[in-house]
C-alpha positions in Angstrom: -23.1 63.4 -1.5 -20.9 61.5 -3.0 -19.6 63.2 -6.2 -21.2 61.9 -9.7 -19.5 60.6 -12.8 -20.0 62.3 -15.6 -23.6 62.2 -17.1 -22.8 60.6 -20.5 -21.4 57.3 -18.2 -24.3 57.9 -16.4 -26.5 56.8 -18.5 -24.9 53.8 -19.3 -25.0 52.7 -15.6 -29.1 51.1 -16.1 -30.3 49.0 -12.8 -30.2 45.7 -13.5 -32.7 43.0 -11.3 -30.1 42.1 -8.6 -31.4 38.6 -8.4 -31.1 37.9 -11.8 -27.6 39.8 -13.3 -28.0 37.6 -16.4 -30.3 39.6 -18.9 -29.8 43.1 -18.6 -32.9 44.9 -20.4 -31.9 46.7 -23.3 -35.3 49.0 -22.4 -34.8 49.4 -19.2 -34.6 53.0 -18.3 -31.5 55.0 -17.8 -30.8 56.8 -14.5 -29.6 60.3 -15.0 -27.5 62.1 -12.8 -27.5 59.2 -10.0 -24.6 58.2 -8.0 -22.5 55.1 -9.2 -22.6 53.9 -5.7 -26.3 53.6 -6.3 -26.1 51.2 -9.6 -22.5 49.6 -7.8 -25.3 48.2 -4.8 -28.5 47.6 -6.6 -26.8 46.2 -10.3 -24.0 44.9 -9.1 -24.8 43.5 -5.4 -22.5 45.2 -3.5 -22.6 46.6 -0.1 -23.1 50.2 0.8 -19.6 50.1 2.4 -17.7 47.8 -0.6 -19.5 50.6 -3.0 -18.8 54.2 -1.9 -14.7 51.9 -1.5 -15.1 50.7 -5.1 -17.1 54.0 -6.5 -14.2 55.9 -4.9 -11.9 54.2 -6.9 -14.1 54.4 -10.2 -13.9 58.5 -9.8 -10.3 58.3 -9.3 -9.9 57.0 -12.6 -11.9 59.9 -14.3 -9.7 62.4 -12.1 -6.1 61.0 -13.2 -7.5 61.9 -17.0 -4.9 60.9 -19.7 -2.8 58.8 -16.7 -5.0 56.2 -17.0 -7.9 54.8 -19.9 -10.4 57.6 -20.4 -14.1 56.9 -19.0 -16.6 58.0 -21.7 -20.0 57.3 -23.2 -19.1 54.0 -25.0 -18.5 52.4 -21.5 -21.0 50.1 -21.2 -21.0 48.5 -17.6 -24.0 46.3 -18.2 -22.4 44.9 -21.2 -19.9 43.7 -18.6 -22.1 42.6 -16.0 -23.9 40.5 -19.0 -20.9 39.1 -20.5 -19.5 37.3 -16.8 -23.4 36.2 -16.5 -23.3 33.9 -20.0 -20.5 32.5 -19.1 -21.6 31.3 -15.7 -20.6 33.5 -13.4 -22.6 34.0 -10.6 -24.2 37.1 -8.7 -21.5 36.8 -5.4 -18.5 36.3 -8.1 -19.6 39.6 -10.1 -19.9 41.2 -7.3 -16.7 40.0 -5.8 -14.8 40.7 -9.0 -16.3 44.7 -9.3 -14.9 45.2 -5.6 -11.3 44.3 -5.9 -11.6 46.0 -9.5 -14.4 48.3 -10.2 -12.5 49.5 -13.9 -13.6 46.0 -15.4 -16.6 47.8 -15.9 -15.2 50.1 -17.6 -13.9 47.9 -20.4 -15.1 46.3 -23.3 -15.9 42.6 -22.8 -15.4 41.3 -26.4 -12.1 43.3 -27.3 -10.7 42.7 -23.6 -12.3 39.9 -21.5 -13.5 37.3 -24.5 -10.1 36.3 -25.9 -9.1 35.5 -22.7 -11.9 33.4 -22.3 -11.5 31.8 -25.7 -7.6 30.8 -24.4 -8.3 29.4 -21.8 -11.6 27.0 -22.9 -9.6 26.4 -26.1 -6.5 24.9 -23.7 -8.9 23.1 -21.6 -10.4 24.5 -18.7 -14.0 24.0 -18.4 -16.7 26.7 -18.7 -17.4 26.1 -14.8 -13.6 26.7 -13.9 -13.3 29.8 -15.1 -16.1 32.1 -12.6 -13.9 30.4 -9.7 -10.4 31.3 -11.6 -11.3 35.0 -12.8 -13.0 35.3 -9.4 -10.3 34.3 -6.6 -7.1 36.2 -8.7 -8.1 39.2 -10.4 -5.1 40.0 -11.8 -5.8 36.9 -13.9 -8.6 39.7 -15.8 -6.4 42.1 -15.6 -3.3 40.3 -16.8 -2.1 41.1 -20.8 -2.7 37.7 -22.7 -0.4 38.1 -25.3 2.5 39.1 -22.7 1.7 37.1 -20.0 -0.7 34.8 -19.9 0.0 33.1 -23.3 3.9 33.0 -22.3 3.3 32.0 -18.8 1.1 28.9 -20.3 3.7 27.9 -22.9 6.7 27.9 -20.4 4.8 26.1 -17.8 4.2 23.5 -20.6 7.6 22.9 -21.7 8.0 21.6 -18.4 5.2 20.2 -17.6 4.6 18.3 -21.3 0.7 18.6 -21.4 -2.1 21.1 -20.9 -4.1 19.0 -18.5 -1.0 19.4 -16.0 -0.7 23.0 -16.5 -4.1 23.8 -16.0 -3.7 21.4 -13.1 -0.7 23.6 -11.4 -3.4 26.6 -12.7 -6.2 25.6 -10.9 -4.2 25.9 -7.8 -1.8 29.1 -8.1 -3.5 31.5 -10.9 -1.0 33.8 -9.9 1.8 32.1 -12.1 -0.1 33.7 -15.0 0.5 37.2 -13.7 4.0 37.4 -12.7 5.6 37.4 -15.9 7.7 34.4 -16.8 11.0 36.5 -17.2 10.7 38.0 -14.1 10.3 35.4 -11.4 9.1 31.9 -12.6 11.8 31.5 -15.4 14.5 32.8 -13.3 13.9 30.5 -10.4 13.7 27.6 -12.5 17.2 28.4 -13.6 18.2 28.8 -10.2 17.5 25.2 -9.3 19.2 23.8 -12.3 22.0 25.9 -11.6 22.4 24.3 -8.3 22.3 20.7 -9.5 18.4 19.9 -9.2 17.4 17.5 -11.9 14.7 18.1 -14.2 12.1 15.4 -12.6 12.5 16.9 -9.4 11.9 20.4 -10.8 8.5 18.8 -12.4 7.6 17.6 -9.3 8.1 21.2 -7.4 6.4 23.0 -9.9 3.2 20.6 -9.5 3.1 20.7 -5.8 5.0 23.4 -4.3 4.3 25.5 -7.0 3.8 29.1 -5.2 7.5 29.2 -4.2 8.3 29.8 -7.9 6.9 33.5 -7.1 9.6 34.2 -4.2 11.9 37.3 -6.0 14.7 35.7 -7.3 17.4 36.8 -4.7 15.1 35.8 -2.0 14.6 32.3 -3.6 18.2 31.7 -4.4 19.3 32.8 -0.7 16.8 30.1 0.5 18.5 27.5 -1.5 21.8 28.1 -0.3 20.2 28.0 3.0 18.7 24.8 2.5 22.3 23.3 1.3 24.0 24.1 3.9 21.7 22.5 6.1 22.5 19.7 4.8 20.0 18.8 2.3 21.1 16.9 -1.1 18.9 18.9 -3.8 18.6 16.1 -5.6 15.9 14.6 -3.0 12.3 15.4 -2.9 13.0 16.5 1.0 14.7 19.0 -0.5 12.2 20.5 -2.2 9.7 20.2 1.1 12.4 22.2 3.0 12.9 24.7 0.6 9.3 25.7 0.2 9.4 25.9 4.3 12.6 28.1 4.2 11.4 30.6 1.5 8.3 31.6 2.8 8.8 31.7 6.5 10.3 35.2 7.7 13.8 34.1 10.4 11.6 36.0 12.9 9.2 32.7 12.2 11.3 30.4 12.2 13.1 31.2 15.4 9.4 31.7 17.1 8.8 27.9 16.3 12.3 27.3 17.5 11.7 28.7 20.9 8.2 26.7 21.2 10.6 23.4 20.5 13.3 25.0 23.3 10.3 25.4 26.0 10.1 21.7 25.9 13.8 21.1 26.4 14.9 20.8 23.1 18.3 21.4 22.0 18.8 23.4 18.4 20.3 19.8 17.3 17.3 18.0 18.2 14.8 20.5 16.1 17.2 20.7 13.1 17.1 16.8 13.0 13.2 16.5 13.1 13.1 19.3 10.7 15.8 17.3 8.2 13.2 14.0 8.7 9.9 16.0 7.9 10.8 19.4 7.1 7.0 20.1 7.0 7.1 20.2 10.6 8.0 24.1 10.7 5.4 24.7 8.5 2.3 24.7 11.5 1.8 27.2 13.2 4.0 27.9 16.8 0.2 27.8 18.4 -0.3 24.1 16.5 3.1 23.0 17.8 2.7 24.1 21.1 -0.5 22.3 21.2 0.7 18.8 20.1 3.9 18.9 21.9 1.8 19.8 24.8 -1.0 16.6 24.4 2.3 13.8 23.6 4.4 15.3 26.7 1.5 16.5 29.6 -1.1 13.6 28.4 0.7 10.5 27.2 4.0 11.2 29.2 6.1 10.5 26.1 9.5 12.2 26.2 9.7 15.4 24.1 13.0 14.0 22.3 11.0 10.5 21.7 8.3 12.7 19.9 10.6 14.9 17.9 12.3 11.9 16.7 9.0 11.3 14.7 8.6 14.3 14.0 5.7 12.9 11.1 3.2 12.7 14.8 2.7 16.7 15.0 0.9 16.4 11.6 -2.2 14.4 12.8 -4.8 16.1 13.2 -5.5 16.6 17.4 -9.4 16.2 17.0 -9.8 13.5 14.3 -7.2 11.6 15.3 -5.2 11.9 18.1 -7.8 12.4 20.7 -10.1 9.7 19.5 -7.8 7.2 19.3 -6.3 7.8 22.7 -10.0 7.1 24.1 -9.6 4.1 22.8 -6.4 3.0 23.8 -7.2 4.0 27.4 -9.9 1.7 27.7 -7.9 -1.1 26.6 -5.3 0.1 29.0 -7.5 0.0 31.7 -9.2 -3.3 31.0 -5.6 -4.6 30.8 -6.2 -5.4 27.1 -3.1 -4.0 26.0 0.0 -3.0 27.7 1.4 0.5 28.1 4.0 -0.4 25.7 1.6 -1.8 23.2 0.6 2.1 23.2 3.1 3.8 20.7 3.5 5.9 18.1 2.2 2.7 15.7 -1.5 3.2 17.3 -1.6 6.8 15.0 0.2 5.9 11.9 -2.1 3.1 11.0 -5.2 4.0 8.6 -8.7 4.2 9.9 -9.6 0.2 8.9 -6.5 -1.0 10.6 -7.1 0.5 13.6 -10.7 -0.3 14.0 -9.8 -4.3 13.3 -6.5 -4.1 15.6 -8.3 -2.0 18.3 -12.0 -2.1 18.4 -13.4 -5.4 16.8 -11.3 -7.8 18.3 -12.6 -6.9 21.3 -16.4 -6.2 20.5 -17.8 -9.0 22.4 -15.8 -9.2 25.6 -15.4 -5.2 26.2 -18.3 -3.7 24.1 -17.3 -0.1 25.6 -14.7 -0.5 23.5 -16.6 -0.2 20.3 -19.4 2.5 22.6 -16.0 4.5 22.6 -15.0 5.0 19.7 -18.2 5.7 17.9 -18.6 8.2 20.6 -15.2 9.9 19.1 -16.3 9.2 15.3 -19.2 11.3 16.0 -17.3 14.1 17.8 -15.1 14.1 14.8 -17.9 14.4 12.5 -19.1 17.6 14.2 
């Protein structure tokens, strides 16, 4: 039997109406003596397996005594529970939140959870982004808001000049705001500037390739000297692209993806070239590149080097794009509507409009297939 926390907590652990976490009764009758596995399941919504993990890890912290914060009788976990509820959280994001951190129900909502609340609705985000925030990072709960959160926002600001753009970079990669500015993010800002990249470019990394900030510092500054002596000028937004490419892909990665490239006849040249004109291209997966290489070369008979020199082809989607479009174009090649040269790269990198007026209506009367065609492949997209 799994072993109980001590009676006084006990009685603070009341069942609370698992389909409605919002208003836990301040009558409702406490449980003596029953496991916190049982009020982790039927309060809190968790699974038999996710509570005897999380109840586990509720019991260590009793055990480690004065290592960690002391469980006693003015724990109330259902003040907890109630404080996520008013402000919108739902039942699943409780639930996830008390399995990657049981303790948060250990704490006291108002002294610790509130003013991080308050900060963050006071600097703009909305009451219905903060269940998703808290919910997908954590830390973000855990995190000290006077020595990192608060510091984190303030830096972030003084580069990105407004709070709608840091909550923006926020929204995306919460776990700026538990790294510590002095530790990673402030120190790999320095590292740019110290090789020469100027402060708009540094804006523009930190809005869209923002999670390479949280690379350790030696790491990151090895991957820009990588990056360099490839031959990229840091000045240029490419650049940036390559560095995020080179920082978080382990060599072992990178030379897997190579060897995909090599099994088409590719020299280490060729690949380093493509990867200089889109240096997103090493960022799919060696299966993805495998697969794309595999439809230009075995399907359309294109040369490998005449696909790697637009390199910008391996990221369109196979299913909504490639494929369907290909059904097209091999009707019109087989009503002799267009000529096998007509059939290039240009047929993908046109938007949807464009190619529906280039390839499909000008021929609706004559060759109605055409148009039978490729509604067949908008549907199969759809699905």
């Amino acid at each position: 039997m799994f072993r109980l926390i001590t009676r006084n907590l006990s009685t603070k652990f009341q069942i609370i109406n698992p389909r409605n976490p919002t208003t836990p009764s301040a009558k409702s009758n406490p449980i003596d003596r029953s496991s916190i596995v049982s009020y982790l399941i039927n309060s809190c919504g968790l699974s038999s397996e996710k509570a005897l993990a999380a109840g586990k890890k509720l019991n260590r912290e009793r055990n480690l005594g004065s290592k960690s914060e002391k469980i006693n009788a003015r724990r109330d976990p259902n003040a907890v529970l109630a404080f996520f509820a008013s402000y919108g959280f739902t039942r699943d994001q409780i639930s996830k939140i008390i399995t990657k951190c049981p303790r948060i129900l250990l704490c006291h909502p108002d002294r610790t959870l509130k003013p991080k609340m308050d900060f963050f609705l006071a600097a703009g985000f909305t009451r219905s982004d903060m269940p998703k925030l808290m919910s997908e990072d954590i830390d973000v709960l855990q995190a000290s808001l006077k020595k990192r959160i608060i510091p984190c926002f303030d830096f972030l600001k003084s580069i990105l000049h407004t709070d709608k753009e840091v909550i923006n970079v926020l929204k995306h990669t919460p776990g700026l705001l538990h790294y510590g500015v002095e530790k990673r993010i402030s120190p790999n800002i320095e590292n740019l500037r110290g090789f020469g990249m100027p402060e708009h470019r540094i804006y523009t990394l930190l809005k869209v390739h923002t999670r390479i900030l949280l690379c350790k510092t030696d790491q990151f500054r090895r991957s820009i000297e990588r990056v360099r002596d490839l031959g990229f000028r840091v000045s240029d937004y490419a650049f940036a692209v390559a560095l995020q490419c080179v920082a978080w892909l382990s060599v072992a990665t990178w030379e897997g993806k190579v060897t995909v490239f090599k099994s088409f006849g590719l020299s280490d040249d060729q690949i380093l070239s493509a990867f200089k004109k889109q240096p997103a291209v090493m960022m799919f997966s060696g299966e993805t590149i495998k697969r794309k290489m595999s439809f230009f070369v075995n399907r359309l008979n294109w040369t490998p080097e005449y696909v790697l020199g637009k390199p910008f082809l391996l990221g369109f989607s196979l299913e909504r794009r490639l494929l369907p479009r290909t059904s097209v174009c091999n009707v019109l090649l087989s009503e002799g509507l267009i000529s096998d040269k007509a059939f290039n790269y240009q047929v993908f990198i046109v938007n949807e409009r464009k190619f529906f007026e280039k390839y499909v209506m000008r021929f609706q009367e004559e060759h109605p297939q055409v148009l039978e065609v490729y509604q067949s492949a908008s549907v199969k997209q759809q699905h």
